[in-house]
C-alpha positions as a Markdown table, in Angstrom:
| # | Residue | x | y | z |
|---|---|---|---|---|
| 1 | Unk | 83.8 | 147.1 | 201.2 |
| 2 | Unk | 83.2 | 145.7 | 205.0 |
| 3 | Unk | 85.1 | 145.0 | 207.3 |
| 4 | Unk | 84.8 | 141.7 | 209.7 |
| 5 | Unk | 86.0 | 140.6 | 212.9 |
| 6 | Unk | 87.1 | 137.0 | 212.6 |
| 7 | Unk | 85.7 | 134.9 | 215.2 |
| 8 | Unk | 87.6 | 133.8 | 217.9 |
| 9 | Unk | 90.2 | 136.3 | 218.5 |
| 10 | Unk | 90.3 | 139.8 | 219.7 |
| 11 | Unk | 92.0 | 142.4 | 217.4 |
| 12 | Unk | 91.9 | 140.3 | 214.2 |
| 13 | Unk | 90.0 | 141.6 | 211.2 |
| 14 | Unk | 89.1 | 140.5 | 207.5 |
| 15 | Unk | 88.2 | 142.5 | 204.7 |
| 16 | Unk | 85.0 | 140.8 | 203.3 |
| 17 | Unk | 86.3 | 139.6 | 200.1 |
| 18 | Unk | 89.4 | 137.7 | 202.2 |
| 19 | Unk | 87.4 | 134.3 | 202.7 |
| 20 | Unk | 86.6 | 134.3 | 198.9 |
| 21 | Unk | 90.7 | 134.9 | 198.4 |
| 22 | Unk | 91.6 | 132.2 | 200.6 |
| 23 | Unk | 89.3 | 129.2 | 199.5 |
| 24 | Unk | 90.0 | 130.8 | 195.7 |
| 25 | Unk | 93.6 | 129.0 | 196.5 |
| 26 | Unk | 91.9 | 125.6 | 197.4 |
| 27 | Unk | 89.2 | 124.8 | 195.1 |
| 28 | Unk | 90.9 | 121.5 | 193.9 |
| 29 | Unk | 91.2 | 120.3 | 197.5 |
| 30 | Unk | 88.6 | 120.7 | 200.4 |
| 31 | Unk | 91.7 | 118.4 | 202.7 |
| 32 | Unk | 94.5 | 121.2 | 201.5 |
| 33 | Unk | 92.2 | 124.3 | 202.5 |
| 34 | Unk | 91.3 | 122.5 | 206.3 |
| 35 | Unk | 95.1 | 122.1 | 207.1 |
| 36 | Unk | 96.4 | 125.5 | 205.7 |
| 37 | Unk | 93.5 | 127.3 | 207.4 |
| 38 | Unk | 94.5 | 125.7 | 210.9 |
| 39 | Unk | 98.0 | 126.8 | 210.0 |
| 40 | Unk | 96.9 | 130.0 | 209.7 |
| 41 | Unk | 94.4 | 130.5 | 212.6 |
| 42 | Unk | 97.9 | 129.1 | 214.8 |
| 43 | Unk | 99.9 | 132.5 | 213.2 |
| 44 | Unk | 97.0 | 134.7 | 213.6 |
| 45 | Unk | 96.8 | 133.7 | 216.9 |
| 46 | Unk | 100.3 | 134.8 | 218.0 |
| 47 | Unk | 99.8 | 137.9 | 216.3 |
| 48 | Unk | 96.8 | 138.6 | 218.0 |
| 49 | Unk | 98.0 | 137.5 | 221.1 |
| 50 | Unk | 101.9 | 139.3 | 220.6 |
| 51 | Unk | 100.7 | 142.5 | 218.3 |
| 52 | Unk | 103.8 | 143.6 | 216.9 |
| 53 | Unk | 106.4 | 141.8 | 218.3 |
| 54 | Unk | 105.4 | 139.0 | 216.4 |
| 55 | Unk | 106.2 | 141.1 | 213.2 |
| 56 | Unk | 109.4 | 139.5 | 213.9 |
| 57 | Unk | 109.2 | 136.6 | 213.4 |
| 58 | Unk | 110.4 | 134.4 | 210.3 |
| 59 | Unk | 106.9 | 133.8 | 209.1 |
| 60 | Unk | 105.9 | 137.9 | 209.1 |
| 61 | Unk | 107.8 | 139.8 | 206.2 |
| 62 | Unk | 107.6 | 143.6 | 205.8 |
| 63 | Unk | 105.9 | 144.2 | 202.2 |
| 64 | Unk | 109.3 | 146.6 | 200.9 |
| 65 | Unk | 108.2 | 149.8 | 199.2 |
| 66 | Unk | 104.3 | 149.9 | 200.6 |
| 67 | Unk | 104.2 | 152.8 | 203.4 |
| 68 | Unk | 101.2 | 154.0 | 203.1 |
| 69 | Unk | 99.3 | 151.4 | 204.0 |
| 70 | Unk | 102.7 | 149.9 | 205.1 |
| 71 | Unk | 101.8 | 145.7 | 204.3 |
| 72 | Unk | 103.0 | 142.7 | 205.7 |
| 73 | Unk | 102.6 | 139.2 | 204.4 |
| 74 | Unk | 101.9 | 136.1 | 206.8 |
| 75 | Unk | 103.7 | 132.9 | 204.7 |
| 76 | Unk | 104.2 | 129.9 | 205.5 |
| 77 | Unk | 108.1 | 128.9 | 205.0 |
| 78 | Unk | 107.6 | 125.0 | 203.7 |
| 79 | Unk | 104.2 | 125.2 | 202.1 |
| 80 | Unk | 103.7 | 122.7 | 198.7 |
| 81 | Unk | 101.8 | 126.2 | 197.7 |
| 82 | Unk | 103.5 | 128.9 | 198.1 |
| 83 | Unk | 101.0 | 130.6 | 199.7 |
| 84 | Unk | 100.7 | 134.2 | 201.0 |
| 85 | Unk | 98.7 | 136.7 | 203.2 |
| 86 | Unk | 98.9 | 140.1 | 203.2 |
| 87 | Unk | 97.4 | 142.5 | 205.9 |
| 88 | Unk | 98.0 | 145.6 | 207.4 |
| 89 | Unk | 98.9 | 146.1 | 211.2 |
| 90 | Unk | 97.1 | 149.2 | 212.1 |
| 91 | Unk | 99.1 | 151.8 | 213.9 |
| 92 | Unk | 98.6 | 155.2 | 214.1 |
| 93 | Unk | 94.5 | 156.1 | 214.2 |
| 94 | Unk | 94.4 | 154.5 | 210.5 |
| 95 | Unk | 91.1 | 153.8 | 211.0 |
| 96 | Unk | 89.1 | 155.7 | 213.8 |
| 97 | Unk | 86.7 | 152.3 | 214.5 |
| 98 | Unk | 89.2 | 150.1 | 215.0 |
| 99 | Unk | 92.0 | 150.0 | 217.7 |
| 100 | Unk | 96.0 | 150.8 | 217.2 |
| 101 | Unk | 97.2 | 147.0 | 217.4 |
| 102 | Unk | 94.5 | 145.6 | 215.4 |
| 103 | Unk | 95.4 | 143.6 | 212.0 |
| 104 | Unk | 93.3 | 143.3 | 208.6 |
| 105 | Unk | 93.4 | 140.5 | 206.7 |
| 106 | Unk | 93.4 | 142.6 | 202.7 |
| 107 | Unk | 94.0 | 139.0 | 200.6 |
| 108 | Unk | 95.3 | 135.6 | 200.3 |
| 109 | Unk | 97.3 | 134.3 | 197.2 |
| 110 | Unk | 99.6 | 131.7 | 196.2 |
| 111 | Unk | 103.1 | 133.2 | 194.5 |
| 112 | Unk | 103.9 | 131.5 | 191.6 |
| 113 | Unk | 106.7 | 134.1 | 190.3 |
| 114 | Unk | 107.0 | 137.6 | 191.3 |
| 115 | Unk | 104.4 | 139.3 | 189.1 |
| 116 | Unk | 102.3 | 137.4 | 191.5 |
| 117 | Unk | 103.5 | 139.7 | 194.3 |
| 118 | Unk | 102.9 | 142.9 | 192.9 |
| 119 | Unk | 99.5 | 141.7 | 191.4 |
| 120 | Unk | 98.0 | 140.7 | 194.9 |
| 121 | Unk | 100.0 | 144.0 | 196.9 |
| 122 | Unk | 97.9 | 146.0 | 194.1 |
| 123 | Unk | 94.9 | 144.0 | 195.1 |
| 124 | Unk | 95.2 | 144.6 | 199.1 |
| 125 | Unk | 95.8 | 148.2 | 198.5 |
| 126 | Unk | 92.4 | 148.8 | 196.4 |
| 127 | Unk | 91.1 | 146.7 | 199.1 |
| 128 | Unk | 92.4 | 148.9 | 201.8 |
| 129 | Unk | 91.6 | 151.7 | 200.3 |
| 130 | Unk | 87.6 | 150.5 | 199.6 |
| 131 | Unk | 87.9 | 149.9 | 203.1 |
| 132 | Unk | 89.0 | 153.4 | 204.5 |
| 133 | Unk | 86.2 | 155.0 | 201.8 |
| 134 | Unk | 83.5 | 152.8 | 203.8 |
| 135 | Unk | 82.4 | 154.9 | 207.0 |
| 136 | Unk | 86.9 | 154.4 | 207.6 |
| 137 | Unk | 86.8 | 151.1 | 208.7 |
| 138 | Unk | 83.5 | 150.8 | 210.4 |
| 139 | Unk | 83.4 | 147.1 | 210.8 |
């Protein structure tokens, strides 16, 4: 599994299969998958820009019971969709390539009922862990 920088910001990181998750939620509408990337690109912004302290905020939610990688998901409070990010905020030397501060995108989904939840924190933690098995997070 790679890891990616995503263009245009500074400590902002995807794993590789993230695009694939996110346009998996928009494959009915190219209009949809435009606006909510925008919306996202605006949050990942202020997290890049904030780090941590934007972990705060309403839109970032601390993924309960998942410390090790501890996971946050990135949602978007009035979306039609329902849909969800999760990443990991890297603290601590998790990875030795990549700075303290950084974030990883692990996957995009849309919750449709809880199961969906536990399906895609499953997901990011194979993910993550793929990723710290590859050369720990070279990008």
């Amino acid at each position: 599994m790679k890891l990616e920088k995503v263009a245009g910001f500074q400590r902002i990181y995807q794993a590789e299969t993230f695009p694939n998750d996110f346009d998996d939620m928009f494959k009915k509408s190219k209009g949809q998958r435009k606006r909510y990337l925008l919306w996202l690109y605006t949050w990942l912004k202020i997290l890049d820009d904030q780090g941590q302290d934007a972990l705060s905020l309403q839109q970032f939610e601390y993924l309960k019971n998942t410390d090790n990688p501890r996971l946050y998901a990135l949602r978007h409070p009035h979306s039609q969709i329902n849909e969800r990010y999760i990443f990991v905020y890297i603290e601590d030397g998790i990875f030795v390539y990549i700075e303290d501060g950084a974030v990883v995108l692990l996957t995009a989904f849309k919750e449709k009922d809880t199961d969906d939840y536990c399906t895609a924190i499953s997901r990011a933690n194979r993910i993550f862990s793929e990723l710290e098995d590859d050369d720990n997070g070279n990008p």
